[in-house]
TIRODREN-548092 format. One record per residue (C-alpha): residue number from 0; residue in three letters; x, y, z. Coordinates in steps of 0.1 Angstrom, whole numbers, m for minus. Example, Ala and Ser with C-alpha at 12.3 -4.5 7.8 and 13.67 -1.06 7.14 Angstrom:
<nodes>
+-----+-----+-------+-------+-------+
|   i |  aa |     x |     y |     z |
+-----+-----+-------+-------+-------+
|   0 | ALA |   123 |   m45 |    78 |
|   1 | SER |   137 |   m11 |    71 |
+-----+-----+-------+-------+-------+
</nodes>
This chain:
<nodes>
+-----+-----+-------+-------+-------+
|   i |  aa |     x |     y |     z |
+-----+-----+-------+-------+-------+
|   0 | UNK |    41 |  m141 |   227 |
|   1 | UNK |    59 |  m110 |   222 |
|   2 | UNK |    71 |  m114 |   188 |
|   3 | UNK |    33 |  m116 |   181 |
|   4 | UNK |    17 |   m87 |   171 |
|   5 | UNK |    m9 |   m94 |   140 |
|   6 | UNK |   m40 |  m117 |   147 |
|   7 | UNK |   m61 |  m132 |   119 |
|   8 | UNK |   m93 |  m150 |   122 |
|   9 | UNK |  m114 |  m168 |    99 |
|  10 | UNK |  m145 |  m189 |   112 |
|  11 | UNK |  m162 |  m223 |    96 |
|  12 | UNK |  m198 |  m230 |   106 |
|  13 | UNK |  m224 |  m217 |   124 |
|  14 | UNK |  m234 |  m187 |   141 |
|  15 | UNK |  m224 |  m196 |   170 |
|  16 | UNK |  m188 |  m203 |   159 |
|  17 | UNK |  m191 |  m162 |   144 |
|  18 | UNK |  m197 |  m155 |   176 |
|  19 | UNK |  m174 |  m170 |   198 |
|  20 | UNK |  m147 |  m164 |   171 |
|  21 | UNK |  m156 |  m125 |   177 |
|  22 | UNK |  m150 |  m130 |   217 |
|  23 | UNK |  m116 |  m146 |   214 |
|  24 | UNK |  m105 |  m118 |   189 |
|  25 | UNK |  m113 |   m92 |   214 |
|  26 | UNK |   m94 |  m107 |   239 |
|  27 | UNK |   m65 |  m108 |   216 |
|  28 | UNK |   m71 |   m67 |   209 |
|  29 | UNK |   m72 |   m61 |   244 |
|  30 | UNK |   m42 |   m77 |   244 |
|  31 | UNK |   m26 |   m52 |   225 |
|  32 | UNK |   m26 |   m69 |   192 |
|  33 | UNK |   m37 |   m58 |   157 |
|  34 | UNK |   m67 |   m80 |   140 |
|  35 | UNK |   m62 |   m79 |   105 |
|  36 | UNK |   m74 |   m98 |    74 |
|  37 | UNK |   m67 |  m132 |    66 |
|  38 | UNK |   m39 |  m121 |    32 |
|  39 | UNK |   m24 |   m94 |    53 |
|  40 | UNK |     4 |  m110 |    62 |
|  41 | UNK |    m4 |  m119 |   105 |
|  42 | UNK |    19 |  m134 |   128 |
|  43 | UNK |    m8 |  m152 |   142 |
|  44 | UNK |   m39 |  m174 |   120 |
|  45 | UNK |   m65 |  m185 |   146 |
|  46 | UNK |   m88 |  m211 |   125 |
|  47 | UNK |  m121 |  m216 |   145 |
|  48 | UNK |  m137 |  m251 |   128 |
|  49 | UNK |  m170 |  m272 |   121 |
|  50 | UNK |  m172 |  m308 |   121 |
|  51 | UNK |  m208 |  m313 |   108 |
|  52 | UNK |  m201 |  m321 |    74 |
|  53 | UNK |  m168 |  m340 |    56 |
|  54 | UNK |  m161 |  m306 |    37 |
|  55 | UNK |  m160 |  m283 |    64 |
|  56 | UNK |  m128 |  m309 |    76 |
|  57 | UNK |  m112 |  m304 |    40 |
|  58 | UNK |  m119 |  m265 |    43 |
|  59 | UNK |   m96 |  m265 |    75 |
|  60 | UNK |   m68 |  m285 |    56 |
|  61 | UNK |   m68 |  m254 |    26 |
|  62 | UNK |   m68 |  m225 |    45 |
|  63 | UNK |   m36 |  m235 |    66 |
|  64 | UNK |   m20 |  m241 |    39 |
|  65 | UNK |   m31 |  m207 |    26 |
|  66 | UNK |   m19 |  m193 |    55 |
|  67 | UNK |    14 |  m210 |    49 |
|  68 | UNK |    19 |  m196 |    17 |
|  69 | UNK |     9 |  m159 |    28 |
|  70 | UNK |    33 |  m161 |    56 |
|  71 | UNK |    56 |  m192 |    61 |
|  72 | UNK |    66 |  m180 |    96 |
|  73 | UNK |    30 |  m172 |   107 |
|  74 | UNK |    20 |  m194 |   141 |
|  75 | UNK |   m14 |  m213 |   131 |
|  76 | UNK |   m39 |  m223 |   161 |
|  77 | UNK |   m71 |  m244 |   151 |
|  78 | UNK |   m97 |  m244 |   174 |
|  79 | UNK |  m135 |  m250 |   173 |
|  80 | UNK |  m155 |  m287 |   170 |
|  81 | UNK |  m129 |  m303 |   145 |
|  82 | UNK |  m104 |  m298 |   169 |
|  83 | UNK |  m120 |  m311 |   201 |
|  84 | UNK |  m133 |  m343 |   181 |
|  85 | UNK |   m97 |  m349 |   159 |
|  86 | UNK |   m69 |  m332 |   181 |
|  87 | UNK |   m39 |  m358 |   168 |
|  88 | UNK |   m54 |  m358 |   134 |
|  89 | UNK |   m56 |  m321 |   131 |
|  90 | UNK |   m19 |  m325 |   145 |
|  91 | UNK |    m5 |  m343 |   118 |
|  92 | UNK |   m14 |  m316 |    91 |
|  93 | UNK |    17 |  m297 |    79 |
|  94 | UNK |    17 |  m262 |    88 |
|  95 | UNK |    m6 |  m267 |   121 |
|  96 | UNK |    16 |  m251 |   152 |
|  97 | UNK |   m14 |  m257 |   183 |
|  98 | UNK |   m45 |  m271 |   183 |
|  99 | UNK |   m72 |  m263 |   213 |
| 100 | UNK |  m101 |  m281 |   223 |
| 101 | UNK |  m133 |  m271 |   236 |
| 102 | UNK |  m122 |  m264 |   271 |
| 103 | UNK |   m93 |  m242 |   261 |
| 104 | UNK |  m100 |  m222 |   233 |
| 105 | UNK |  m110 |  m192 |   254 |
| 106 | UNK |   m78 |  m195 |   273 |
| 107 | UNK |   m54 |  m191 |   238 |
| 108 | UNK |   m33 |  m163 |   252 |
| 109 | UNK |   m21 |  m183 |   279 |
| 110 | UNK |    m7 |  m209 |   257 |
| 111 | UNK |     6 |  m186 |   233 |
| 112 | UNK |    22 |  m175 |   265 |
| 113 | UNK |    39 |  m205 |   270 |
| 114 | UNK |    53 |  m207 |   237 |
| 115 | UNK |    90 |  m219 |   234 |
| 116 | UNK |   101 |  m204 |   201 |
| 117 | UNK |   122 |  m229 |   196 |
| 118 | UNK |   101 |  m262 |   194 |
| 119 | UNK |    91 |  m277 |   162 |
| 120 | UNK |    65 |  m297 |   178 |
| 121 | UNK |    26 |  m286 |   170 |
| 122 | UNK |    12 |  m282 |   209 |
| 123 | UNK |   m22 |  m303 |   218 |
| 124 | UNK |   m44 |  m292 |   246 |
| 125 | UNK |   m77 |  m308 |   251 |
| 126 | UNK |   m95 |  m325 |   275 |
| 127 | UNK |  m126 |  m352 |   276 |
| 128 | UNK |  m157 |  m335 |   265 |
| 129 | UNK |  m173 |  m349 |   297 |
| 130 | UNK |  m154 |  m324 |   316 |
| 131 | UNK |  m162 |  m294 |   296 |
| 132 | UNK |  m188 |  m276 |   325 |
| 133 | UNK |  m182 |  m243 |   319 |
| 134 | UNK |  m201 |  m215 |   297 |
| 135 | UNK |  m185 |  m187 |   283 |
| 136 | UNK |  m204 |  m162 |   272 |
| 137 | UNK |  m198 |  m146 |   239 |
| 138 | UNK |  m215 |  m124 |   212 |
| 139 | UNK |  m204 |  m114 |   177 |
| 140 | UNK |  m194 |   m74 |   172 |
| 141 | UNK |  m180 |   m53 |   146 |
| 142 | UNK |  m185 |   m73 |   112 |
| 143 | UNK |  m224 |   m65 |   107 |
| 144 | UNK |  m255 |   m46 |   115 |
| 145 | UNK |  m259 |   m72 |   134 |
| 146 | UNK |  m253 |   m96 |   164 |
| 147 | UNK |  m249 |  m136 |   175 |
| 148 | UNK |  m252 |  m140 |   211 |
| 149 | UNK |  m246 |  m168 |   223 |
| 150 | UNK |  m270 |  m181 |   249 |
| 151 | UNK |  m261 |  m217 |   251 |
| 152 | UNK |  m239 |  m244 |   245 |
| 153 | UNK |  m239 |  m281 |   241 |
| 154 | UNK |  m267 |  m307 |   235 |
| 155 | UNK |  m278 |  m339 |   256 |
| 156 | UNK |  m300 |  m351 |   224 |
| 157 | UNK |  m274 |  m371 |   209 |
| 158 | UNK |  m292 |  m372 |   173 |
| 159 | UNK |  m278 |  m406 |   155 |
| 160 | UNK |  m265 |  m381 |   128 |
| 161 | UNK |  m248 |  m351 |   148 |
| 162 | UNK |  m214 |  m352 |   163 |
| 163 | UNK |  m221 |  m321 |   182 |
| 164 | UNK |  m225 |  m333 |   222 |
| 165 | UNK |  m189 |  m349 |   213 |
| 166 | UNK |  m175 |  m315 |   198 |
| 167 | UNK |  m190 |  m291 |   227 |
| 168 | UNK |  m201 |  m316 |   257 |
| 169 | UNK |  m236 |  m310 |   273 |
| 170 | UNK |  m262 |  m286 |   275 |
| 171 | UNK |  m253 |  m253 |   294 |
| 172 | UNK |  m261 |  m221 |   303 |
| 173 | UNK |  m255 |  m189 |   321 |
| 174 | UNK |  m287 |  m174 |   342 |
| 175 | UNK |  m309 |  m149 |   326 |
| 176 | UNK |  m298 |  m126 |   345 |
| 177 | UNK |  m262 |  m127 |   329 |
| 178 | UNK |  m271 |  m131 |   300 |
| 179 | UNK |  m295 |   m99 |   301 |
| 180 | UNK |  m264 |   m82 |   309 |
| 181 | UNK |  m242 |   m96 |   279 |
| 182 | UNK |  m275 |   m81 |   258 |
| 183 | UNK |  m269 |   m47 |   276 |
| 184 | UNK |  m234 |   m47 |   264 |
| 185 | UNK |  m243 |   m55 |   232 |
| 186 | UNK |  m272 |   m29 |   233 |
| 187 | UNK |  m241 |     2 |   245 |
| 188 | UNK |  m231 |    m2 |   204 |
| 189 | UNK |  m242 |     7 |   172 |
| 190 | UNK |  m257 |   m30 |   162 |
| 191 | UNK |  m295 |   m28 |   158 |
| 192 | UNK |  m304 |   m64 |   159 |
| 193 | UNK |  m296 |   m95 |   175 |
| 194 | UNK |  m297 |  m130 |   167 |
| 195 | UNK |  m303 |  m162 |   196 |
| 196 | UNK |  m279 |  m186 |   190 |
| 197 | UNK |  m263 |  m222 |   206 |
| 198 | UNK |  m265 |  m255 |   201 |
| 199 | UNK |  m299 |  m261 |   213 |
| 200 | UNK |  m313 |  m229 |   224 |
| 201 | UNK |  m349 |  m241 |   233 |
| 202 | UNK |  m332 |  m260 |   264 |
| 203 | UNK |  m324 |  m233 |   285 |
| 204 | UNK |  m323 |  m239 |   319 |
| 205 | UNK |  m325 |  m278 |   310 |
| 206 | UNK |  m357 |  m282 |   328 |
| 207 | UNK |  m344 |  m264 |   361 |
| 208 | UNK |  m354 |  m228 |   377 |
| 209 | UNK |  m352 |  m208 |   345 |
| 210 | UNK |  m359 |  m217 |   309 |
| 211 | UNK |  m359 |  m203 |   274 |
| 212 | UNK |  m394 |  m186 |   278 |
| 213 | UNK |  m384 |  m165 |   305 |
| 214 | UNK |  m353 |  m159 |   288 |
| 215 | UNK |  m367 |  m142 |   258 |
| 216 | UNK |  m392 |  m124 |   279 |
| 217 | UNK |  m364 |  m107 |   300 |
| 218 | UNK |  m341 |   m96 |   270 |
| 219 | UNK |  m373 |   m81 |   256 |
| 220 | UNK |  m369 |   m54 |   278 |
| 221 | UNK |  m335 |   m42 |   273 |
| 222 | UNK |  m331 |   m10 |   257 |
| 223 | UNK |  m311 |    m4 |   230 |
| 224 | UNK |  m314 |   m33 |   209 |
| 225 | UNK |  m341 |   m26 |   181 |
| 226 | UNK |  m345 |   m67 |   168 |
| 227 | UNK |  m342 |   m99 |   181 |
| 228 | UNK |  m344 |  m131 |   160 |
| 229 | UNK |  m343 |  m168 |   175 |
| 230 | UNK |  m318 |  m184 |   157 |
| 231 | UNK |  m331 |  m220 |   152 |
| 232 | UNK |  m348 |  m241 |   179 |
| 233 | UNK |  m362 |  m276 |   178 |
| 234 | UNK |  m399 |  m281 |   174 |
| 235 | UNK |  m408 |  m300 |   206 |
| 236 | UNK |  m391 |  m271 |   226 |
| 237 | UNK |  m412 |  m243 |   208 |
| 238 | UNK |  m443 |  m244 |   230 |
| 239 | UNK |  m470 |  m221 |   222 |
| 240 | UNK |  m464 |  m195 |   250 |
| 241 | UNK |  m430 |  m189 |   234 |
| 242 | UNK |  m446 |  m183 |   200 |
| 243 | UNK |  m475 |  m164 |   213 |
| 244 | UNK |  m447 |  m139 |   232 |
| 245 | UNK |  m429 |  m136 |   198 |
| 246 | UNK |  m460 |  m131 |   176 |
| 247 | UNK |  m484 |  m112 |   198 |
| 248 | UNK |  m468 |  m101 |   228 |
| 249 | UNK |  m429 |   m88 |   225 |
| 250 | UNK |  m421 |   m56 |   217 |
| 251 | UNK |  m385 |   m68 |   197 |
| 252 | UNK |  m391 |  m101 |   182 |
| 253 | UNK |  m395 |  m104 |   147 |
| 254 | UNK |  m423 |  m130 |   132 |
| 255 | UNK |  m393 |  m152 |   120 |
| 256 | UNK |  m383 |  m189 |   131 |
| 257 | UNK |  m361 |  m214 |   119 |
| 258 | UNK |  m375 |  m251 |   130 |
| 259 | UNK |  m353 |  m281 |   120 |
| 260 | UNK |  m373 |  m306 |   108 |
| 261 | UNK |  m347 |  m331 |    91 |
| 262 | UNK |  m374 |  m356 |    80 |
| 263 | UNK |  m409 |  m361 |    70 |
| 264 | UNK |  m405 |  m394 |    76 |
| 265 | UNK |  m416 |  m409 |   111 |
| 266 | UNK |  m394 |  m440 |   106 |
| 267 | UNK |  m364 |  m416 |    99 |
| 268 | UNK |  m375 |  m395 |   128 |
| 269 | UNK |  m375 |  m419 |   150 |
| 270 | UNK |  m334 |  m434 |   135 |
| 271 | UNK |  m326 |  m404 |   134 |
| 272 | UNK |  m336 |  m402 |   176 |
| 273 | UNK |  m355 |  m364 |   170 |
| 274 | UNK |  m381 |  m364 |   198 |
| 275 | UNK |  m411 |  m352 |   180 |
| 276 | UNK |  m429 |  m364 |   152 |
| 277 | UNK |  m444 |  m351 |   118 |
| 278 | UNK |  m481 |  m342 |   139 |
| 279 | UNK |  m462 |  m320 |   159 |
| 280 | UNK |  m442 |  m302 |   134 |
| 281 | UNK |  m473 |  m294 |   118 |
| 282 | UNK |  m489 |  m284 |   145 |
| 283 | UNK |  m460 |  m257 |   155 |
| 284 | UNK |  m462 |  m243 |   118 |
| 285 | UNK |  m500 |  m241 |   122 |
| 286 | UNK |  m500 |  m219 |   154 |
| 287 | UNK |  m473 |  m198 |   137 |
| 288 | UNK |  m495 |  m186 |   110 |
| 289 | UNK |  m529 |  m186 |   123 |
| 290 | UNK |  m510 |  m157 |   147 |
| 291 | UNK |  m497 |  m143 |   122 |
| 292 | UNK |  m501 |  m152 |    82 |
| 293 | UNK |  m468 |  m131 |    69 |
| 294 | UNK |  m444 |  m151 |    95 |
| 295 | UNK |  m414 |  m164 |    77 |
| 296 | UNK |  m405 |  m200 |    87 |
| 297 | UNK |  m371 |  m216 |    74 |
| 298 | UNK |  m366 |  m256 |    77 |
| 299 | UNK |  m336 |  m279 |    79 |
| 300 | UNK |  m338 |  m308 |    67 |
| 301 | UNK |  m312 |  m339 |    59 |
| 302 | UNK |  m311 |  m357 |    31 |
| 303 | UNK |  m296 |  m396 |    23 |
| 304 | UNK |  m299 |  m406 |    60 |
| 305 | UNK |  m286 |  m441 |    62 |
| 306 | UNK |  m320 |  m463 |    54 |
| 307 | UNK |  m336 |  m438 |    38 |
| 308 | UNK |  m357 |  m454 |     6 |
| 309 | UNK |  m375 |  m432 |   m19 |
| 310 | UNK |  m406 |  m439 |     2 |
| 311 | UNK |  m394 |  m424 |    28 |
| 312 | UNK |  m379 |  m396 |     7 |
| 313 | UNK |  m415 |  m392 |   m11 |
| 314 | UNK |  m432 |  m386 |    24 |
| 315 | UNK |  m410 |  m360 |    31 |
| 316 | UNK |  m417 |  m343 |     1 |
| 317 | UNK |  m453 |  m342 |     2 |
| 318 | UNK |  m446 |  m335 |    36 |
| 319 | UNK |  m429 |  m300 |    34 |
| 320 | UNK |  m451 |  m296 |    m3 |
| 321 | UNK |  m484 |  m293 |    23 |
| 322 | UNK |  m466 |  m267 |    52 |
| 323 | UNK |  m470 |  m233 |    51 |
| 324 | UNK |  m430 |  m229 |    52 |
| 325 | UNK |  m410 |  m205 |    33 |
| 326 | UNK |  m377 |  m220 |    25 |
| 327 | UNK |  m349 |  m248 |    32 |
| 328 | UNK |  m317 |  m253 |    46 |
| 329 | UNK |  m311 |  m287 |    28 |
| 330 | UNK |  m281 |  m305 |    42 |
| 331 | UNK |  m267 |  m339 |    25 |
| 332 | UNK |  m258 |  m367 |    47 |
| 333 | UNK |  m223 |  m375 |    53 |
| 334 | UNK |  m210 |  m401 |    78 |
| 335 | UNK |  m198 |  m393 |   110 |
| 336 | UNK |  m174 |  m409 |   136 |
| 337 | UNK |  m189 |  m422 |   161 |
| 338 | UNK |  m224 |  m413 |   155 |
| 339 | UNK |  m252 |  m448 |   154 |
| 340 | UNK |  m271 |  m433 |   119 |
| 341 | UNK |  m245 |  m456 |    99 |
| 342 | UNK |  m258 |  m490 |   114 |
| 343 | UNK |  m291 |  m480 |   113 |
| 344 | UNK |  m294 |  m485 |    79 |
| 345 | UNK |  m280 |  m494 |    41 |
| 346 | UNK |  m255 |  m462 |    30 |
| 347 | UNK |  m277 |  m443 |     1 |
| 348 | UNK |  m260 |  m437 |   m29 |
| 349 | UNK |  m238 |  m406 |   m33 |
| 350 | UNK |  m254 |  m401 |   m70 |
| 351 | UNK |  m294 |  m408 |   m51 |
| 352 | UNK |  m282 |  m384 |   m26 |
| 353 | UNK |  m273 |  m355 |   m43 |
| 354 | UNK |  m306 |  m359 |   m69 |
| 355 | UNK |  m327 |  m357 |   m35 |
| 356 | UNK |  m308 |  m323 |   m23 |
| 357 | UNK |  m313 |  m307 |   m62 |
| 358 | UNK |  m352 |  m319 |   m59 |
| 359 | UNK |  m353 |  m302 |   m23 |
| 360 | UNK |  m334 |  m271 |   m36 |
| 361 | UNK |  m358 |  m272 |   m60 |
| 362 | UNK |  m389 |  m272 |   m36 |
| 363 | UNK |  m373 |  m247 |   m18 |
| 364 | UNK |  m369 |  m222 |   m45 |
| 365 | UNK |  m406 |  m221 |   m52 |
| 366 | UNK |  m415 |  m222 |   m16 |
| 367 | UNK |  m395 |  m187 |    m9 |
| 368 | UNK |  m403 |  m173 |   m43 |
| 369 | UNK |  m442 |  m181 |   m34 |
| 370 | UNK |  m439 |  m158 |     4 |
| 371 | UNK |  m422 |  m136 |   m11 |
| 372 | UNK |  m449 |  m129 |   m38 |
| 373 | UNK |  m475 |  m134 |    m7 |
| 374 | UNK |  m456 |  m100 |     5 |
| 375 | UNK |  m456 |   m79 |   m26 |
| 376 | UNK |  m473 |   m47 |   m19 |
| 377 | UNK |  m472 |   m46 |    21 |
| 378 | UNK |  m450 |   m17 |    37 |
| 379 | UNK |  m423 |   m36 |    60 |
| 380 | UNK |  m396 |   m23 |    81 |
| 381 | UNK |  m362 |   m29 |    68 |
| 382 | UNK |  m328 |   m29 |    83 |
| 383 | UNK |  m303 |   m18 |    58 |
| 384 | UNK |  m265 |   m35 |    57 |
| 385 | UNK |  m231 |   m18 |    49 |
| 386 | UNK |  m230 |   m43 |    15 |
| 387 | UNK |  m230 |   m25 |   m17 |
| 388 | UNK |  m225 |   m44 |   m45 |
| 389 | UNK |  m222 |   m25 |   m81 |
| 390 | UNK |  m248 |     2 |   m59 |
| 391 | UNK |  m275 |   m16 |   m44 |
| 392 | UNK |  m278 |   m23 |   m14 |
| 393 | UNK |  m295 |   m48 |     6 |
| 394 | UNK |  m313 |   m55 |    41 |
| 395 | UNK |  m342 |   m79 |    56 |
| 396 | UNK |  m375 |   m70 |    66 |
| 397 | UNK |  m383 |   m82 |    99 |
| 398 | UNK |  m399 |  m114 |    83 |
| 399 | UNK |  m371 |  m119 |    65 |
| 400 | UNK |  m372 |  m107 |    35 |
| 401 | UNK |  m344 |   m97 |    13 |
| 402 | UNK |  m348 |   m60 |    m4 |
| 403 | UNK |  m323 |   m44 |   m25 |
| 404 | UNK |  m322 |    m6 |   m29 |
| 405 | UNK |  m302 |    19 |   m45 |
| 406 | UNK |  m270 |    23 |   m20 |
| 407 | UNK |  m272 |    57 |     0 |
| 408 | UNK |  m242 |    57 |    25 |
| 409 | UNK |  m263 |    73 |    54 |
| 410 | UNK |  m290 |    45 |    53 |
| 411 | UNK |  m265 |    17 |    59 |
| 412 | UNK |  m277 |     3 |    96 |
| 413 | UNK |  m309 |    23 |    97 |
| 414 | UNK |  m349 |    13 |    94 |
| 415 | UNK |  m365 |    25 |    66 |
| 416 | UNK |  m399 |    21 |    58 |
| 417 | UNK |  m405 |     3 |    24 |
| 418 | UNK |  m432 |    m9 |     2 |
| 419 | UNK |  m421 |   m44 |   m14 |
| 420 | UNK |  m421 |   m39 |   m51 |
| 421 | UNK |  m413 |   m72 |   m69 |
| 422 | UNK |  m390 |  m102 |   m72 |
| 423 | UNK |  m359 |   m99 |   m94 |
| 424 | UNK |  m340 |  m130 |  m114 |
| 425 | UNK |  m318 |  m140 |   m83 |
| 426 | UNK |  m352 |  m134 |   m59 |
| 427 | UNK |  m345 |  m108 |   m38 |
| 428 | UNK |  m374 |   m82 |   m40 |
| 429 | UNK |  m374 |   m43 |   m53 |
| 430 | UNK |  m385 |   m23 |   m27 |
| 431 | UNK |  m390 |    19 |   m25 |
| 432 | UNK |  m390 |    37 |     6 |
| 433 | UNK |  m423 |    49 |    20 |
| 434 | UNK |  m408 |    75 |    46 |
| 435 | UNK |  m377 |    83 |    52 |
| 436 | UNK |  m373 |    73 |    89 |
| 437 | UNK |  m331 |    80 |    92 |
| 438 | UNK |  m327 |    60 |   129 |
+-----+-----+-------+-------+-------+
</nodes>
């Protein structure tokens, strides 16, 4: 490893991904190399990837080649949920030097250790996702005003559509108490807020001695850390004492959640395997906003599911048309290996697929443009970000709004107070400050 010193990252995916592609790069800096940007010419391209949809494979397939062409010598090392679930195929691609699974990832210096400088052959280390036990806790730092830590991993739902339990193995956990602690460290820098995220958070503790509600309740109380948001977390795990804390209760988290929902459709629920119904859903937005009104609620939801006829589409639409949401994240189907959803049903066309995404896009467009407009004129607290773009700069309220401002160096990872002006073209909303706070 010696004639290693420059480490480049570059992540694919989720927040979780961001933040366990942060961990690994710090253990490469405290091994005494240099992170630096993908074009500046590293020794070393670590590529952490996403298997949920067909393009994120592709993705992988372009950037080594970019990183080929930047440096021809450079030693790439793919990592993440494309490489656990393809290891040989991942392999095969030209330019590839090591790929890790899920089990070894977090131990990439040892095999960058091992390295004999003169084989040709890409090295594969993975093992069955069955025996992948262990949780390594991780957190994002240095790239934001804010934080991903991670709080879980893995998933026991085994969703007809999701190749996830096969990428990162079942659901796990550290206690609360450790990960309190991975908070405090988090808490010791500059980031003001911090975002929940794993697989499927709401199952902490999997129904032993500690669970999710007493997790949130305990990182409530660390010093330090100004914001906490909940990254995403199934409906049937939401329950209404971990809303009321949120809502009524915490002192840190915002009135913000992100519920996937992927259908409106009880017959696709039920393909699909989600444990909840439509009722319930509806229920879990309902107590949201009759605690409080200005919460901001996002919703995932999957279009072209194998099976899926317009009917089915329809009742989705009307569906999300009725809840008191605020906007999408619309995903269109792709088929998986190894997942049941493509023998559940007839394959929807490509062409009927993408017209359902645009109409959802669509839908979503006027649902956030409508809570945005329900905001115009109430004072929020804003945390500002280091982007400037042409001199505006831009930060969420805590119910996750998007302001822009004029850019002012010494505001960038502050709260301000604002008053919400108006919506521009591209919908982010004026805003003017009310006081000038400066923490």
């Amino acid at each position: 490893m010696n004639q290693f010193k420059k480490v480049a990252f570059y992540t694919l995916g989720c927040k979780l991904n961001f933040s366990e592609t942060s961990t690994i790069s710090r253990l490469f800096e405290d091994a005494g190399f240099a992170k630096v940007g993908f074009e500046e010419h590293p020794d070393v391209y670590v590529i952490n990837t996403c298997s949920v949809t067909e393009n994120a494979d592709k993705k992988c397939k372009q950037l080594v080649k970019r990183a080929k062409k930047i440096n021809p010598d450079s030693f790439v090392v793919i990592v993440g949920c494309y490489a656990q679930l393809k290891p040989t195929e991942i392999a095969q691609i030209k330019g590839v030097n090591m790929v890790l699974g899920a089990n070894e990832k977090f131990n990439i210096l040892e095999h960058l250790d091992k390295i004999d400088q003169n084989t040709e052959e890409t090295i594969v280390s993975f093992d069955n996702i069955k025996e992948t036990k262990e949780f390594v806790p991780s957190y994002s730092f240095g790239d934001r005003t804010r934080s991903f830590l991670k709080v879980q991993d893995g998933c026991d739902y085994f969703c007809t559509f999701c190749t996830i339990p096969l990428a990162r193995g079942k659901s796990r956990n550290a206690t609360v108490e450790e990960t309190v602690l991975e908070a405090k460290k988090i808490a010791e820098t500059k980031i003001r807020e911090v975002v929940l995220t794993g697989v499927n958070i709401g199952d902490f503790g999997q129904g032993g001695d500690e669970n999710f509600y007493q997790l949130i309740q305990a990182l409530d109380e660390v010093d330090g850390i100004d914001r906490y948001r909940i990254s995403s977390i199934e409906p049937n795990l939401l329950s209404n004492e971990i809303i009321d804390f949120c809502l009524s209760k915490s002192k840190r988290f915002v009135p913000h959640f992100h519920i996937p929902l992927q259908s409106g459709s009880d017959r696709i629920l039920r393909l699909m395997r989600r444990k909840y119904e439509r009722a319930l859903y509806a229920e879990r937005v309902q107590q949201i906003k009759s605690l409080r009104a200005d919460a901001c609620i996002g919703v995932d939801v999957i279009v072209g599911f194998p099976g899926e006829t317009d009917e089915d589409f329809m009742e989705t639409i009307e569906f999300l048309k009725n809840l008191d949401i605020s906007y999408l994240h619309v995903f269109t189907y792709s088929e998986r290996a190894n997942t049941g959803a493509p023998k559940l049903g007839e394959a929807v066309p490509m062409d009927v697929r993408r017209e359902r995404s645009k109409q959802l896009h669509l839908l979503s467009d006027r649902k956030k443009r409508q809570f945005y407009s329900e905001n115009v004129g109430s004072v929020r607290s804003v945390l500002f970000e280091q982007e400037e773009d042409e001199g505006i700069m831009y930060g969420f309220t805590e119910n996750y709004v998007k302001v822009k401002y004029t850019y002012q160096p010494d505001l960038v990872n502050t709260f301000q107070s604002i008053k919400l002006l108006e919506l521009d073209r591209d919908g982010i909303m004026k805003c003017e400050l009310v006081s000038l706070i400066n923490v």
